[in-house]
N, C-alpha and C positions, 0 to 999 in steps of 0.2 A: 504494500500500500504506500504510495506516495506523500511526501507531508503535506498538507494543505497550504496552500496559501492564500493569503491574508495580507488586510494595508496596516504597514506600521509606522508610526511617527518618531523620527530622530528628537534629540531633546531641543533642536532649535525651531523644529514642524513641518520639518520634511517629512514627506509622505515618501513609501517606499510599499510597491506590491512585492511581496515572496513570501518564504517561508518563513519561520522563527530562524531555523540556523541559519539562512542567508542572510537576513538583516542582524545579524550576533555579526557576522562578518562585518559588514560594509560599516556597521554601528560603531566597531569597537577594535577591527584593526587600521593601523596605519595603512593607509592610501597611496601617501605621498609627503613631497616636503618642498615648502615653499623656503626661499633662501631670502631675505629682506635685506635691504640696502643698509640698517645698523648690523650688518653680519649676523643676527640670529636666524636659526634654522625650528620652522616651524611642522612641527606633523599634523599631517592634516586625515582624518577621514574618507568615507567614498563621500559622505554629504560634503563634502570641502567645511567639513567645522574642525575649527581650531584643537589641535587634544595635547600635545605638548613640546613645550621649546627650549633651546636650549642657545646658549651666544657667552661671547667673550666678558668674563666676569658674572655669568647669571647659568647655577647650575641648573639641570634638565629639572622642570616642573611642569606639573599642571598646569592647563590653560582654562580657561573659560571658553566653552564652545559659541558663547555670544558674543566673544570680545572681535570686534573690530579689527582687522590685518591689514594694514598697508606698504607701503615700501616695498610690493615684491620685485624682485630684478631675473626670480629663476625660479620654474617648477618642474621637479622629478616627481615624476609616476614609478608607485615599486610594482603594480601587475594591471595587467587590462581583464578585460571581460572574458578573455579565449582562454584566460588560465580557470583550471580547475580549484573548487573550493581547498583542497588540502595544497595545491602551489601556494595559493594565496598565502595561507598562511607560513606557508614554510618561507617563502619571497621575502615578506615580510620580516618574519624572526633573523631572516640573514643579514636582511638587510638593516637594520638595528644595531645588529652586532657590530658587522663592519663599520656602521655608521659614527 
């Protein structure tokens, strides 16, 4: 049996149709990372909401996914759509690491 799917809201109100694990994904891992002109490096979600940064003299924290980003000068994508749900997340944890 197939998991159902259903619309779920990120915590900014993005709307998202799939299943529960798919939106556990796109919700809660890193997407990507936006690079800002004060040199910090921001992780972002598949909703492009803010989730944590890190920059010269300010160690890696939580963000507030409502706060406002600007200054980007660069964005890395760590997986697209064609990867499979367990790439994803492996893409991701690697790319953390190395990060």
């Amino acid at each position: 049996m197939k998991p159902k799917k259903t619309e779920h809201t990120s915590i900014t109100g993005k709307t998202f149709y799939g299943t529960p694990a798919e939106f556990h994904l796109y919700n809660n891992l890193p997407f990507g990372r936006w690079t800002l002109a004060d040199r910090r490096e921001v992780l972002f979600n598949w909703f492009y909401e803010p989730m944590f940064q890190r920059g010269p003299g300010i160690p890696p924290c939580e963000m507030d996914p409502h706060a406002k980003v600007s200054g980007i000068l660069w964005v890395d994508l760590i997986y697209n759509e064609a990867h499979r749900h367990h790439e994803k997340r492996h893409l991701a944890k690697t790319w953390l690491i190395a990060s």
